[in-house]
N, C-alpha and C positions, 0 to 999 in steps of 0.2 A: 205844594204851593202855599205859602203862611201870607197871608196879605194882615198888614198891620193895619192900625185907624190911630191917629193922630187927632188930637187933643179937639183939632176944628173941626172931626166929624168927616172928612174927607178921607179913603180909603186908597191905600197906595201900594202897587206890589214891588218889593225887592228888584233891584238890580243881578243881571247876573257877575257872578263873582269875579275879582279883578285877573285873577290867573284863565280866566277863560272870556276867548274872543269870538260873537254872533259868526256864526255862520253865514258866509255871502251869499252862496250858492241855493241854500234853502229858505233864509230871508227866516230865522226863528224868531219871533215877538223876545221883546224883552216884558211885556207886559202880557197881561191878559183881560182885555174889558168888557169882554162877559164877566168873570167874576165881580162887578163893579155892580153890577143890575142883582144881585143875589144877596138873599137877606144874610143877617151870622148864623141863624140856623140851616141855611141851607147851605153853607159854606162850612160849618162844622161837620154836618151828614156826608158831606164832599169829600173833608178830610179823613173821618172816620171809616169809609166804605171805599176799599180798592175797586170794587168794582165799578164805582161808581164814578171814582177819579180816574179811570183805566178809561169808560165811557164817554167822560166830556173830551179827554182828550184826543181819543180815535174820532169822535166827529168832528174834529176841526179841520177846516181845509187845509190850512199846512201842513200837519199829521199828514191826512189823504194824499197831498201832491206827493209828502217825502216818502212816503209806503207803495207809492207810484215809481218813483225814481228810483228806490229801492228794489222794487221786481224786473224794472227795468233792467238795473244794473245785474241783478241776480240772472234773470235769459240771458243777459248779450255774455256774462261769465260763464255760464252753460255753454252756447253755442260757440263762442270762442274753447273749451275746456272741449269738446265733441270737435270742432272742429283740429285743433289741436293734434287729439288721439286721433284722427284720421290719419294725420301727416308723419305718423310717429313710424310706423314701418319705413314709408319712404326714409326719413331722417335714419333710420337705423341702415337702411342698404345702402343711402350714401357716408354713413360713416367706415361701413366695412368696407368700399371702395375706396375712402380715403387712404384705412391702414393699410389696405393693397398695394396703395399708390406708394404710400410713405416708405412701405418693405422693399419696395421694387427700388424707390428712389437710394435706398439705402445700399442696397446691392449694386446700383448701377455706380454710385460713388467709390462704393472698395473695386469694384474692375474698374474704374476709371486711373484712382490712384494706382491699382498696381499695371495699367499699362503705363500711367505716369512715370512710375519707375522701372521700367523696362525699357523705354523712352530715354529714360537718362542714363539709364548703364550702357546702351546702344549708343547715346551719344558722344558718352564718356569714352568707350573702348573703340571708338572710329573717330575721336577726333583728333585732328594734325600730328599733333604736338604727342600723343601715345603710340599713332602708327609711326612716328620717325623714333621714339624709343624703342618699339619694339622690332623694326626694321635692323637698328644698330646690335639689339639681340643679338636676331637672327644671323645679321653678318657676320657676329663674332663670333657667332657657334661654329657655323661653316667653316669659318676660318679655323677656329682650333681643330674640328674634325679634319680640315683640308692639311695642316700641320702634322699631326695623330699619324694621315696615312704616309705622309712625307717620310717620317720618322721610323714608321714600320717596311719602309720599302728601304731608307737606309741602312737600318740595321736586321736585312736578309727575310725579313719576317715574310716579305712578299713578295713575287713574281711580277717578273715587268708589266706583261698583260695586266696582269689585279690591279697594279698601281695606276696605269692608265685608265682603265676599265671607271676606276673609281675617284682618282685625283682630279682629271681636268671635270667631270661633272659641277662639284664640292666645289674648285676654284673658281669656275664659269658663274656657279650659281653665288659666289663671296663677291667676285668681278661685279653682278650685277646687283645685289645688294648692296654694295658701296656707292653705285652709279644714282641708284634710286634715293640713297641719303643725303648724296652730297647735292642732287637737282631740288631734294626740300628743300636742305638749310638754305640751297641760293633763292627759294622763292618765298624766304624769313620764317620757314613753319618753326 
């Protein structure tokens, strides 16, 4: 702290510097008028002696308040920092229950999609419009099998019985497959 004297004998201490603004909260002097009552000799010994300048300064009640507020702040850091690591297992067992959660949620999303898609090829292969294609299939297979045996009973390959046996089956079953395509298309599938 350099306190200047001015030409009239009146002793003035320095401004604090313009990049830096008083503190609200701790209310810092910009002055000091104890040093005002203090001869140049004792003010020189002041400046010369850290301990001495370490001294006035710890006895000022401002110091005192802000060394106050400062242990303050330093316990309620402590007991927040202790309380804290209290909570710190808790916070770790409900993180490992989260990724629990997140594996499980992850898992239940891949079965969900692939009943999704199992869902869809189910819907796909039963709906209208593929049972009346594959219905017409089937009746055209029947029918060329029901032809096949026609063909083999004409030319001697088989016995009347065989033909019977196996013909009106094949036709009956062509007969009702046709019945079943033509009652779709007339209900527009």
């Amino acid at each position: 702290a350099v306190v200047s004297t001015q030409s009239t004998g009146t002793r003035q201490a320095p401004g604090p510097p313009d990049s830096r603004k008083p503190t609200e909260s701790l209310n810092i002097p910009q002055t000091f008028p104890e040093l005002y009552n203090m001869s140049k000799e004792d003010l020189e010994k002041l400046v010369d002696d850290d301990d001495a300048l370490m001294k006035f300064f710890e006895n000022r009640d401002d110091i005192k308040r802000w060394k106050e507020i400062r242990q303050k702040a330093v316990v309620r850091n402590e007991e927040l920092a202790t309380e804290n690591l209290s909570l710190k297992p808790e916070l770790e067992s409900k993180q490992e229950e989260l990724i629990e959660l997140y594996a499980e949620l992850e898992r239940q999303k891949g079965e969900l999609s692939d009943l999704q898609a199992q869902q869809q090829a189910l819907s796909d292969h039963y709906a209208p419009h593929n049972i009346l294609a594959r219905l017409k299939i089937a009746a055209s297979e029947v029918e060329d099998e029901a032809e096949t045996i026609s063909e083999n009973f004409l030319s001697g390959e088989m016995t009347i019985e065989e033909f019977l046996k196996t013909f009106i089956p094949k036709k009956t079953l062509c007969h009702s497959r046709r019945a079943k395509e033509e009652k779709m298309e007339q209900m527009g599938i």
